[in-house]
MARSELUM-377147 format. One line per 3 residues: number of its first residue (from 1); their letters; for each residue x, y, z of C-alpha. Coordinates in steps of 0.2 Angstrom, whole numbers. Layout:
NUM = a = X,Y,Z; ... $
This chain:
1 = xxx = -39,-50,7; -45,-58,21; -53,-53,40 $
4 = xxx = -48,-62,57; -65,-71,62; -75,-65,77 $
7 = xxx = -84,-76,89; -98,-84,80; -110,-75,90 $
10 = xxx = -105,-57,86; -103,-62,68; -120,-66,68 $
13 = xxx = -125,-49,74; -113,-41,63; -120,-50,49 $
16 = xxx = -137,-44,52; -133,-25,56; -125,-23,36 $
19 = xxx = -140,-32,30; -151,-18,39; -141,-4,32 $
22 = xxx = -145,-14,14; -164,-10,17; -170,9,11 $
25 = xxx = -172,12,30; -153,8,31; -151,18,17 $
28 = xxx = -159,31,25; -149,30,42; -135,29,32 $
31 = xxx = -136,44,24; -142,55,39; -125,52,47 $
34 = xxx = -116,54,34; -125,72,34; -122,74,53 $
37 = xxx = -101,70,50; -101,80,37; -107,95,51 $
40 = xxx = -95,89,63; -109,83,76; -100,74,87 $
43 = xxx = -101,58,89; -116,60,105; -126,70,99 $
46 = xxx = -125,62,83; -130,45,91; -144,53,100 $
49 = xxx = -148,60,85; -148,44,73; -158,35,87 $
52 = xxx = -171,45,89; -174,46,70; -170,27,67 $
55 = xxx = -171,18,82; -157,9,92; -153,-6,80 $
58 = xxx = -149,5,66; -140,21,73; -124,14,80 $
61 = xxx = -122,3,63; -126,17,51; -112,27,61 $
64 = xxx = -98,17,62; -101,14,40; -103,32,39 $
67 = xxx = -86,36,47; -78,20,38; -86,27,22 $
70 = xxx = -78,46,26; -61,38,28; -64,28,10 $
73 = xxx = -70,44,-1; -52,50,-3; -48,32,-11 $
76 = xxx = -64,25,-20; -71,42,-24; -90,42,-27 $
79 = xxx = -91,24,-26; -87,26,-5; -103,31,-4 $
82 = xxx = -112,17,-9; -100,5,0; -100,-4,17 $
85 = xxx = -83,-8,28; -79,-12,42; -61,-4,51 $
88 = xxx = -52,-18,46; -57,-23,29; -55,-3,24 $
91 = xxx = -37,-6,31; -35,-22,19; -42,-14,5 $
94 = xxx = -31,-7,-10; -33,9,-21; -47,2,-33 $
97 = xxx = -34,10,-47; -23,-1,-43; -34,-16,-41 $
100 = xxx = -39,-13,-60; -21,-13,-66; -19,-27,-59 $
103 = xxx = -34,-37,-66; -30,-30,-83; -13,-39,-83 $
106 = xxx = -19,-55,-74; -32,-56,-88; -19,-52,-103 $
109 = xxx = -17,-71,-105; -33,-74,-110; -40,-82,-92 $
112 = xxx = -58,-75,-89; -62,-84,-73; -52,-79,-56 $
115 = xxx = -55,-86,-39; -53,-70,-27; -45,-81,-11 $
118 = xxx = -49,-71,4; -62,-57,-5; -66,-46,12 $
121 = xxx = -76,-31,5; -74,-38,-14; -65,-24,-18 $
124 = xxx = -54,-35,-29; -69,-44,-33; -77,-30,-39 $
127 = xxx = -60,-25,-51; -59,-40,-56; -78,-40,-65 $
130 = xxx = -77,-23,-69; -61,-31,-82; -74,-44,-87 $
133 = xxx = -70,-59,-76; -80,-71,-68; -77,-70,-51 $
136 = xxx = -79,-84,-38; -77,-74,-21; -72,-84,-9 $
139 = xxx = -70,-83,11; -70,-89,28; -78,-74,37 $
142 = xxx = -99,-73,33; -95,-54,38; -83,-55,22 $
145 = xxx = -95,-63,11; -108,-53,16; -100,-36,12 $
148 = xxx = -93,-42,-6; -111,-48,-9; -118,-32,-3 $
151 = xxx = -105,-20,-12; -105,-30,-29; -124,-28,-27 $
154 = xxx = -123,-11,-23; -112,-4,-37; -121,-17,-50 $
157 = xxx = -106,-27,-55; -111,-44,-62; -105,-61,-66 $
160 = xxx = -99,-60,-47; -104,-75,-35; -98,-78,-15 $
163 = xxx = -97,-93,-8; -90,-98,8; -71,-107,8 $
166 = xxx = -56,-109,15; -40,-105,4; -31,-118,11 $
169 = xxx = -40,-130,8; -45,-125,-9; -26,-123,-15 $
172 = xxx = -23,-141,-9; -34,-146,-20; -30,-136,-34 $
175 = xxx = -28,-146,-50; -23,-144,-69; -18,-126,-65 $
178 = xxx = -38,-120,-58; -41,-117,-41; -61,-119,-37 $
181 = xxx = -65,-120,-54; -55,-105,-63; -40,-102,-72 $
184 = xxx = -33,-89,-63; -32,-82,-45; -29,-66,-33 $
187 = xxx = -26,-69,-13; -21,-57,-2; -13,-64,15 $
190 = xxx = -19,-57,33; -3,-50,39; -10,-45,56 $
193 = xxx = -19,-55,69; -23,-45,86; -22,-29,78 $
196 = xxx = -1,-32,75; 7,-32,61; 15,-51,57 $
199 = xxx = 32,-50,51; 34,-69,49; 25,-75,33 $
202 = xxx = 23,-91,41; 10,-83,54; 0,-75,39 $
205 = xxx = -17,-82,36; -18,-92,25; 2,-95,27 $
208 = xxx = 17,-96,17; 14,-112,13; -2,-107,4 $
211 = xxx = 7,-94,-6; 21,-103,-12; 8,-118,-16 $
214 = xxx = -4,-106,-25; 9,-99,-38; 15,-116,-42 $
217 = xxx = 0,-124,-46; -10,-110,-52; 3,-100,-67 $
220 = xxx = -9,-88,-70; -11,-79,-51; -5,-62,-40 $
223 = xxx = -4,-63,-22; 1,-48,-12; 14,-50,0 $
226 = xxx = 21,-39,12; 34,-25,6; 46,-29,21 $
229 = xxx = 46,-48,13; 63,-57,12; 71,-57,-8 $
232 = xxx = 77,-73,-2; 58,-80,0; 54,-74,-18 $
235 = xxx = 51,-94,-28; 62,-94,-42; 52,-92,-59 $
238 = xxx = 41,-78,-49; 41,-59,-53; 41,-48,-37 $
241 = xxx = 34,-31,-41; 34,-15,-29; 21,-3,-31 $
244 = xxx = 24,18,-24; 10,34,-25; 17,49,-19 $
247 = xxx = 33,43,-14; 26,26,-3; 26,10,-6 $
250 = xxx = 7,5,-6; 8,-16,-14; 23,-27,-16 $
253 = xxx = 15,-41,-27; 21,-57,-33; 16,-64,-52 $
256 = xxx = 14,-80,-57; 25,-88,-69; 11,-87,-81 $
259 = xxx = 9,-70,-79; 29,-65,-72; 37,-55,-86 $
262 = xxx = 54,-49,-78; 64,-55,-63; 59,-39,-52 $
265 = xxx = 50,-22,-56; 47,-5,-46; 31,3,-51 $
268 = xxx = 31,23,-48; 15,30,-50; 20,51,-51 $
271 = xxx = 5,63,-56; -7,47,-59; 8,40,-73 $
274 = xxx = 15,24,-70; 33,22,-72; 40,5,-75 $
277 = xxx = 58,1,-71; 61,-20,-74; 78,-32,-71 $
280 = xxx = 81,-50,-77; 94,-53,-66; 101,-44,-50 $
283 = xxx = 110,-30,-58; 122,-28,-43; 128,-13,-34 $
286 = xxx = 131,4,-38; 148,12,-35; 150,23,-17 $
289 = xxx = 159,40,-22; 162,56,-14; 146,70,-14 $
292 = xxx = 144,78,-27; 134,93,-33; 120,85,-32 $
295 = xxx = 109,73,-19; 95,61,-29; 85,50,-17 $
298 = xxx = 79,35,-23; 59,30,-23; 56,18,-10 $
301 = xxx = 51,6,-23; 68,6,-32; 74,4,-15 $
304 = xxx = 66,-9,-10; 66,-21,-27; 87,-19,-27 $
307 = xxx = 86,-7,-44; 95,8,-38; 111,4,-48 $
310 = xxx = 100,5,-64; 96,23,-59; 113,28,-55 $
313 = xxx = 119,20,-70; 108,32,-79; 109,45,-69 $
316 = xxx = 129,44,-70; 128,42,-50; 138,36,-36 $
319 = xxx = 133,32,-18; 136,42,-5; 141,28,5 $
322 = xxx = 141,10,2; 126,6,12; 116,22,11 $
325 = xxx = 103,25,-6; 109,42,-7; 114,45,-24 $
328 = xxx = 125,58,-30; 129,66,-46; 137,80,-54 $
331 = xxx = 118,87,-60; 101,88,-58; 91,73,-63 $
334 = xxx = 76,72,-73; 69,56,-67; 52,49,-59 $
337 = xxx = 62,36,-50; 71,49,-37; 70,67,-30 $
340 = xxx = 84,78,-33; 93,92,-21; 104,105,-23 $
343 = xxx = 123,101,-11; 126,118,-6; 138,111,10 $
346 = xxx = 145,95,19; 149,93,35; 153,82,48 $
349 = xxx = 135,81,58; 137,92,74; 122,100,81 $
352 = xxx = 132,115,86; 141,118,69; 127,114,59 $
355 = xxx = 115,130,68; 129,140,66; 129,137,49 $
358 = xxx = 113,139,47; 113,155,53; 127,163,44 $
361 = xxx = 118,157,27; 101,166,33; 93,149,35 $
364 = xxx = 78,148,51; 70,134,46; 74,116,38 $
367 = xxx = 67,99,34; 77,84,40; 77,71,30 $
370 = xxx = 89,55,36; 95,39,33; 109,29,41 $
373 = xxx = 106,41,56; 96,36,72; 93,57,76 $
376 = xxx = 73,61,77; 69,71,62; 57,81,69 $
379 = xxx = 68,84,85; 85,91,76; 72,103,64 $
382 = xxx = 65,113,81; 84,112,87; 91,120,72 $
385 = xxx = 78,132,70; 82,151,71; 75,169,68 $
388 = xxx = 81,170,51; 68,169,36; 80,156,24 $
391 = xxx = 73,139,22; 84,124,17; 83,102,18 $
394 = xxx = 95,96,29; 100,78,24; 109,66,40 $
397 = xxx = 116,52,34; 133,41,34; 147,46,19 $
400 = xxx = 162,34,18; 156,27,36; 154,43,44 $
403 = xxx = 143,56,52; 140,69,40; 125,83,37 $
406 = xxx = 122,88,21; 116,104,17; 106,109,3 $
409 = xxx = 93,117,-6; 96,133,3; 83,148,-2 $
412 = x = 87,165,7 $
């Protein structure tokens, strides 16, 4: 993880405001506005408040933590409490479940020192320690290093220590597979600059270059890549790994060889259970077909690591178009990896055929799901609503090329 750096003077400043909230009078500012979100003071009076309380230097800092801490309780639970972020580094930072999982495997081996390239608020740091690393934590940005040392402190993880360093520079001179001194590592690209998203792995900081140098010098290391990133990009000998909760992809990862134990894996996490499906080799394409009785839509992460042949070849399923993941079989299907609905008609996609129908199955409203289709889901549900009290999915997509509305899951 890393932050975009700020002019050196408001670094400073920045800088010394999370080292005031580290003092019990911080504490205590802190915890005032936490009480005063929780009320839903707005943000003012709440000012007004903290500020007569705490005076000026503290109030504005121990508010915009507070509300970064409010945004990080439904992730890091009761540890968000005891944690400083700033917007951006909140944004960087992963599920602190995940971050664990993916300690424990980088540690399998047996490495027990990992250089965290890019640390921003430590939250890998802290993952990392908590699986009984030593962790270097290392970063450009003095805000960066300031929060990890702060947060480390703060939740009493030890054989943590933060240094100041540039991951370019310290991948160039990595030797003997360490980087700074440890036997495995963890970096985590910038991917926006400007407060935009930077498609282009080369304009990531630190670059491709860095990435593809990193996982060759270093066997034993994880960098997380953006899930859009090109197949083609992938280094041979490097295992690319999709992560999903609740049906999103939250991490695309790529594994060292040291640590790479398949060719390409979708991870799908379903009521806090991880499951695991893993190719050596590009299994190729599923079969298109006609629709069946049956519409299974594969997890993003299946989608996007190339695996949704393995699940059609166990579910006993064809596409419903050469190019769409729609799958579709002749039965339900009891698996993690996609969500299943009931066909109950196909149609070609026509507004005016589709309400009709709608109405004469006793259907008023519907969810639009599509894919293939450039119609606004939320626009053709208000258009297809009625007065009747059914519900039903409405699926747009493309079979054998063309238009076609599916639908399904009707309740009356």
């Amino acid at each position: 993880m890393t932050v975009d750096r700020e002019p050196e003077e408001q670094t400073a400043e920045t800088v010394r405001q999370l080292q005031a909230l580290a003092t019990p009078e911080g504490a205590a500012a802190l915890s005032r506005a936490a009480v005063l979100l929780d009320e839903r003071v707005d943000a003012v009076a709440a000012l007004s408040r903290l500020r007569a309380e705490f005076g000026a230097a503290l109030a504005g800092p121990a508010w915009g933590i507070a509300r970064q801490r409010q945004k990080a309780r439904a992730t890091f639970g009761a540890d968000a409490d005891r944690m400083l972020f700033t917007s951006d580094t909140l944004e960087q930072a992963g599920r602190p479940e995940l971050a664990a999982r993916r300690a424990v495997r980088l540690l399998a081996g047996g490495a027990d020192s990992v250089a965290d390239l890019g640390c921003a608020a430590g939250t890998d740091t802290i993952a990392l320690a908590r699986a009984g690393a030593r962790v270097l934590a290392v970063d450009v940005d003095p805000v960066a290093r300031e929060l990890t040392a702060l947060n480390v402190e703060a939740l009493g993880v030890d054989d943590v220590w933060v240094v100041a360093g540039d991951a370019v520079e310290l991948v160039a001179a990595a030797r003997g597979g360490e980087v700074a001194g440890c036997g495995a590592a963890v970096l985590d690209p910038a991917r926006r600059a400007g407060g935009k998203r930077q498609l282009d792995p080369d304009t990531w900081s630190p670059p491709w270059s860095t990435v593809v140098e990193l996982l060759r010098k270093v066997p034993t290391s994880v960098v997380k890549v953006a899930p859009g990133l090109d197949h083609d990009r992938v280094p041979e000998g490097i295992e690319s790994e999709w992560v999903s909760v609740g049906g999103s992809i939250v991490e695309a990862l790529l594994w060292g060889p040291a640590v790479s134990e398949t060719w390409r894996r979708a991870t799908v996490f379903r009521d806090g259970v991880a499951h695991e499906l893993t190719a050596d080799s590009d299994p190729g394409h599923a079969e298109a077909g006609p629709v069946r009785g049956w519409l299974h839509e594969p997890d993003p992460a299946v989608i996007r690591s190339g695996l949704v042949s393995l699940v059609a070849a166990d579910l006993g399923a064809t596409l419903v178009d050469p190019t769409i993941a729609y799958l579709t079989s002749d039965a339900e299907a009891d698996s993690p990896y996609v969500s299943s609905h009931r066909v109950d008609e196909v149609l070609p996609f026509n507004l005016k055929k589709l309400k009709a129908l709608l109405r004469e199955r006793g259907v008023g409203r519907v969810v639009v799901k599509k894919r293939g289709s450039a119609i606004e889901p939320e626009s053709i549900a208000k258009q297809l609503r009625t007065d009747a009290r059914g519900t039903a999915t409405v699926v747009v997509t493309r079979v054998a090329g063309a238009p076609t509305a599916l639908l399904c899951d009707v309740a009356t």
